[in-house]
C-alpha positions in Angstrom: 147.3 141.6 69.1 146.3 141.7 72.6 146.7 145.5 74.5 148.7 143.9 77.2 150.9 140.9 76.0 151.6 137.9 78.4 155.3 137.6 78.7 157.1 135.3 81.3 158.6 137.2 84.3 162.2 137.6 83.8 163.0 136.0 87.3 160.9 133.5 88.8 162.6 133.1 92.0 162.3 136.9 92.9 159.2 136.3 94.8 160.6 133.7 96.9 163.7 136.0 97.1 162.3 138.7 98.7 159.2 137.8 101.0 159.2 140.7 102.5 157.6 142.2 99.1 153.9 142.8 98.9 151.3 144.2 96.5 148.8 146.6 97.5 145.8 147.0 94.6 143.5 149.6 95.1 140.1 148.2 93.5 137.3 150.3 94.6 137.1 153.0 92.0 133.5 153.4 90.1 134.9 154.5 86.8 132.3 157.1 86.0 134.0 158.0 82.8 133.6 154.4 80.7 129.6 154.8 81.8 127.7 153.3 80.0 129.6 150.0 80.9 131.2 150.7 84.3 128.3 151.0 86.8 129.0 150.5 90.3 127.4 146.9 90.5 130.1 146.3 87.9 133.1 149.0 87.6 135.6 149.3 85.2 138.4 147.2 87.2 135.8 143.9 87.1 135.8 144.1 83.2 137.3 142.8 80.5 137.2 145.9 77.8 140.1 143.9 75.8 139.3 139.6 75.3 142.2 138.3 77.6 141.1 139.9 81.4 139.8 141.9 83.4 141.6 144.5 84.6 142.3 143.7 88.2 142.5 139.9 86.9 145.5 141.4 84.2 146.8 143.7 87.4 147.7 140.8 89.6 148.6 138.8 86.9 151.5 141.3 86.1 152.6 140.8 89.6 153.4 137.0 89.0 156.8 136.0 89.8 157.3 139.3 91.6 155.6 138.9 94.7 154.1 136.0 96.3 149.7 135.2 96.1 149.5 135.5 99.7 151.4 138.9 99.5 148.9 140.3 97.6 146.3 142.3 99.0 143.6 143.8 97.3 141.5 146.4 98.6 137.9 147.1 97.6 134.2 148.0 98.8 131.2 145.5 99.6 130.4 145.1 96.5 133.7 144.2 94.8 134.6 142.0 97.4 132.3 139.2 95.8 133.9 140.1 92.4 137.4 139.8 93.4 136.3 136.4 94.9 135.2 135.3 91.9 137.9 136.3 89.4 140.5 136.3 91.5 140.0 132.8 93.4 143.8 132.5 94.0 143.9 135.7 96.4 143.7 134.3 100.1 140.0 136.0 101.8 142.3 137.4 104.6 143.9 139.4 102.1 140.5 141.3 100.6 140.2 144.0 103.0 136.5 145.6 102.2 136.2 149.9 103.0 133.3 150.7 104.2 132.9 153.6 102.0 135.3 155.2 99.7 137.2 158.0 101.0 140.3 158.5 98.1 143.5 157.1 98.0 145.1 158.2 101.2 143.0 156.1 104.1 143.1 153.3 101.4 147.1 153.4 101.6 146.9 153.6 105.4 144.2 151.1 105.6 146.3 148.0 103.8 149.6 149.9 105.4 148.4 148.8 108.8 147.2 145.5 107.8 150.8 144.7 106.1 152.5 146.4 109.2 150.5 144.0 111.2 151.6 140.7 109.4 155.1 141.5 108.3 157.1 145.3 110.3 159.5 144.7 107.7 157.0 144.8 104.6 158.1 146.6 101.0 154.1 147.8 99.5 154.2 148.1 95.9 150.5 150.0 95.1 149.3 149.9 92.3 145.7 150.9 90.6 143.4 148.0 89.6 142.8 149.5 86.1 146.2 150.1 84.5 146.8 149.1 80.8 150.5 148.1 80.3 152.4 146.5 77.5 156.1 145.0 77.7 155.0 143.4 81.2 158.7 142.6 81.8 159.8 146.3 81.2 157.3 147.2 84.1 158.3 144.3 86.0 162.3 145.3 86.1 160.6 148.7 87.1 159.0 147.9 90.0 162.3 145.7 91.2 164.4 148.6 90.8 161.7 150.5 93.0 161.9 147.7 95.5 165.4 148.5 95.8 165.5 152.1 95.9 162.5 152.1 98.7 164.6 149.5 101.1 168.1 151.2 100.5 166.9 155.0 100.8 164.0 154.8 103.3 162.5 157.6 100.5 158.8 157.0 99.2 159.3 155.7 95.5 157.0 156.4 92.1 157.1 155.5 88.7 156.8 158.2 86.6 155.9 158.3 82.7 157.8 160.4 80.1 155.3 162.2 78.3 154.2 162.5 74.7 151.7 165.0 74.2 150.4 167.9 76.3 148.0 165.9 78.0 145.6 167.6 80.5 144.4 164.0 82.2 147.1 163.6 84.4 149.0 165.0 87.4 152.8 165.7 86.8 155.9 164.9 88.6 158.9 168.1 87.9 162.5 165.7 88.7 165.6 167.0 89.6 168.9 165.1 90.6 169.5 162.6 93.1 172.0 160.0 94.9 174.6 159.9 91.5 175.8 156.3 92.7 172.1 155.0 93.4 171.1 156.5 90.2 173.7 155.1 88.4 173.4 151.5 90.0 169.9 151.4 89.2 170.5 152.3 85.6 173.1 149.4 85.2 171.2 146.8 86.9 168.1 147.7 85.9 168.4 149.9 82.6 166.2 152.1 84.4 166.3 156.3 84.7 165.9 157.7 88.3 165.4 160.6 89.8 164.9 162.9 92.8 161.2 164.4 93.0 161.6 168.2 93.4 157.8 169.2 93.1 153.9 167.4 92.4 151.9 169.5 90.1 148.2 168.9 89.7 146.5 167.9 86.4 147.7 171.3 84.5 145.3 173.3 82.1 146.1 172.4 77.8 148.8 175.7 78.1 150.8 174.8 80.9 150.4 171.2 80.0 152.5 172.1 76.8 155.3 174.2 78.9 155.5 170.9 81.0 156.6 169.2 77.5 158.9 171.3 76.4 160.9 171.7 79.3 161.8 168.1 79.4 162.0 168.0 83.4 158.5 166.7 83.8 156.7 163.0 84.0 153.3 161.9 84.0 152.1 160.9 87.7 151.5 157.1 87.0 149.6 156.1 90.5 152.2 153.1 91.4 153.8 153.8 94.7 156.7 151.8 96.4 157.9 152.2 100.0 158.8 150.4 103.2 156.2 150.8 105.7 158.0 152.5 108.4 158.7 154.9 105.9 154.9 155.6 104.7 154.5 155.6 108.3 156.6 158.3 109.1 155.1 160.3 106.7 151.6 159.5 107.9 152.7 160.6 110.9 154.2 163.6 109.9 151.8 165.1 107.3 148.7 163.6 108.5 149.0 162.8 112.3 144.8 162.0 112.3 145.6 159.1 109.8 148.4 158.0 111.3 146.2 158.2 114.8 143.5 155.9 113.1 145.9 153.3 111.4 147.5 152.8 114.5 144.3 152.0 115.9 143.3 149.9 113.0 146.7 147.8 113.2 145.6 147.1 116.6 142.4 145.7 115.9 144.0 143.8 112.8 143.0 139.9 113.1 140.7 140.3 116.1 136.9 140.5 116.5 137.1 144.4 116.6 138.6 144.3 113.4 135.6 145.6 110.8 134.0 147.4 113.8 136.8 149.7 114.2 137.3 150.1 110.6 133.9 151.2 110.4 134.4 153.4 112.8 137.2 155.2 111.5 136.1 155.6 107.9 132.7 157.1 109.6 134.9 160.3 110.5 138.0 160.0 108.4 138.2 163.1 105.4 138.4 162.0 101.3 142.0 162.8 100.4 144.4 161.8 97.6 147.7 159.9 98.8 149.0 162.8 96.0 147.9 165.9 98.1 147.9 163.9 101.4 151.6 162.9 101.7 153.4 163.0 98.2 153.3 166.6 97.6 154.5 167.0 101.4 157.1 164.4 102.0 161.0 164.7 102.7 162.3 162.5 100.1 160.7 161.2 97.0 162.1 159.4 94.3 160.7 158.8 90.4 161.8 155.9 88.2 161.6 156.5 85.1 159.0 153.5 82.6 159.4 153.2 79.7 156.7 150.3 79.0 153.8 151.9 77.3 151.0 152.6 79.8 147.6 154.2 80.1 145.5 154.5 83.6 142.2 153.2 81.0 140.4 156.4 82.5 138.2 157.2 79.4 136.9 156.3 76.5 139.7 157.7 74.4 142.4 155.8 76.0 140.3 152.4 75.8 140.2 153.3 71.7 143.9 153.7 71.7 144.5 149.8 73.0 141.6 148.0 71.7 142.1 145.9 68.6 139.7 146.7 65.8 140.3 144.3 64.2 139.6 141.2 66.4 137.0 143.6 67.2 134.8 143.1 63.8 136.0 139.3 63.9 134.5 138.7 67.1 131.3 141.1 66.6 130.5 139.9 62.8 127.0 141.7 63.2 129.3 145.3 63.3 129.1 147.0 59.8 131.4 150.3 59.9 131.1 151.7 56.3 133.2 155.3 56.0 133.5 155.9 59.2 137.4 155.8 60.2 138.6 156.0 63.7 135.1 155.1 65.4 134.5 153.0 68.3 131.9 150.8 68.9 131.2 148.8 71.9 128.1 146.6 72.2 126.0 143.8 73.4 127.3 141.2 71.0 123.8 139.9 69.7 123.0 143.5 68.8 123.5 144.7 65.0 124.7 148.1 64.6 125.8 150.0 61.5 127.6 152.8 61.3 127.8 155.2 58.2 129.7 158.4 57.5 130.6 159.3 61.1 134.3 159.6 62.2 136.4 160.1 65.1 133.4 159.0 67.2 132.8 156.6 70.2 129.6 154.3 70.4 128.8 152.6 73.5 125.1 150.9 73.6 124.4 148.1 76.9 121.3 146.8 77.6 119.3 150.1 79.0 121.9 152.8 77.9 123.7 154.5 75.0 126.4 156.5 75.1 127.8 158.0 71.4 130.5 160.5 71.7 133.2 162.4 69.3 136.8 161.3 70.0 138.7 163.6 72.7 135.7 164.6 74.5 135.1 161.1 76.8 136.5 163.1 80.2 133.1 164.9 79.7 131.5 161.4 80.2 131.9 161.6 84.1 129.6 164.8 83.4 127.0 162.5 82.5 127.0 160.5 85.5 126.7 163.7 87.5 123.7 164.9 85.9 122.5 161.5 86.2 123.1 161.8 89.8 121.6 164.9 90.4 118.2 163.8 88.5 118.2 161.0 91.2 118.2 158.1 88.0 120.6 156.1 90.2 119.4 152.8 88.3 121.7 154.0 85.3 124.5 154.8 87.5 
């Protein structure tokens, strides 16, 4: 079994229903936690850790029947733009919009906001992260229409939020409390979908406060996908981060003209790193969470890849892979290398052509370590 099934989009005609809908996917991460394999000539979002996609390919392909191909906008550095080229041939050029460097999620937002407020001042951006694993694509996909809906009929900022099942210390938290009663109970009979009002952001928690976040039952997981109208993301800009605001404007301006990449140059030159989370999320008026309940993973580490990838298609399609006594091990490779494994558990193996990573189970966060030491030893050819 695949980790993401294909399913058919449970209506087609949405797309063409609602043309004001687009899809922002933020694709310039490096993914310094699944080194050995992501590098930054090749990150994590450009590969295909499962047999049926890569990740940004699997991304846009949950956005079929949703929102229209040249709707989609997918934003990257000057590397990825090539990549997305490639594997995503589909995708109009207009709509790959290259930052010059990265600078976080928050000038990225504001970066593809101005660009959609340029084409369409009645645009709906869905954003989502290039390197999501999801199953029950038509769960997510009733999700993100109910999230449509909220953003145009409340003017709030709109997240999906995950309910969660362990004290996990990975992700950021979202505390929910109330809301509309006649929204929230439209959206769950036309959708089958929970919602709520967003009283408070709370950064990735520590393993102890991560466990009273469980058992009190009023927090999700922070999932990344965002969903507002961009006036309203606008507003906020311009409210909680008037600099940004300042520099989209300009950018918008300069959208579709000769000064285009000039100007964007010149505003990433000065502009600060900042998380859309801290940036505006944690700061704005009105915030609402919908509830998924389609099994999802942001693929940030070695330890979540392990919980989606088949082993067994694994040994069928690596037939020179000899585990003997060694239970819940993971081992990637080069496929015309032969490895064997004996007597080690819980561990993860990844070997590429210059590199090996092994590593016990629940300690691949400490990978990004790795990648800072190789940093700091200046051995950027392994980075």
């Amino acid at each position: 079994m695949n980790a993401e099934p294909l399913l058919a989009p449970a209506d087609s005609n949405y797309a063409a229903e609602h043309p004001n809908a687009f899809a922002v996917v933020m694709a310039g991460g490096s993914g310094t936690r699944l080194w050995p394999l992501s590098r930054r000539h090749l990150p994590k979002q450009f590969l295909d850790f499962f047999g049926d996609g890569t990740m940004i390919c699997k991304t846009v392909e949950r956005l079929k029947g949703l929102v229209r191909d040249e709707n989609i906008i997918i934003v990257t550095n000057a590397s990825g733009r090539k990549l997305v080229r490639k594997q995503l041939p589909q995708i109009p050029r207009k709509n790959i919009i290259v930052e010059p460097v990265g600078r976080n999620t928050a000038p990225c937002v504001a970066l593809a906001t101005a660009f959609i407020k340029k084409r369409n001042p009645n645009g709906v951006m869905c954003v989502l992260p290039a390197d999501h694993v999801i199953q029950n694509v038509a769960r997510f996909q009733e999700t993100l229409k109910a999230a449509i809906e909220v953003a145009e009929k409340t003017f709030a900022l709109v997240t999906i939020g995950m309910k969660p099942t362990r004290p996990e210390t990975g992700y950021g938290y979202i505390q929910i409390n109330g809301g509309d009663p006649e929204l929230i109970t439209s959206i769950k009979v036309r959708f089958g979908v929970n919602a709520h009002k967003v009283k408070t952001f709370a950064e990735k928690p520590d393993i102890e406060t991560a466990q009273r976040f469980l058992e009190s039952g009023d927090f999700l997981w922070n999932s990344g996908v965002f969903v507002w109208h961009v006036d309203a993301i606008s507003r906020e800009f311009e409210r909680s981060m008037p600099q940004l605001f300042l520099d989209m404007k300009t950018i918008q301006e300069a959208v579709g003209t000769r000064a285009e990449k000039k100007t964007i140059e010149n505003v990433y030159s000065w502009t600060h790193s900042i998380s859309i989370d801290y940036g505006v999320m944690e700061k704005a008026e009105s915030v609402y969470v919908l509830e998924g309940d389609f099994d999802w993973s942001d693929a940030g580490s070695w330890d979540e890849i392990m919980k989606f990838r088949n082993h067994d298609l694994e040994r069928e399609e690596n037939r020179n892979l000899f585990l003997h006594d060694s239970p819940n091990t993971l081992v990637y490779k080069p496929k015309h290398k032969t490895i064997a494994v004996i007597g080690i558990e819980d561990a993860i193996i990844v070997e590429t052509a210059d590199a090996l990573l092994v590593c016990k189970r629940g300690r691949s966060q400490d990978v990004k370590n790795i990648v800072d030491a190789l940093k700091r030893k200046e051995m950027e050819e392994y980075i």
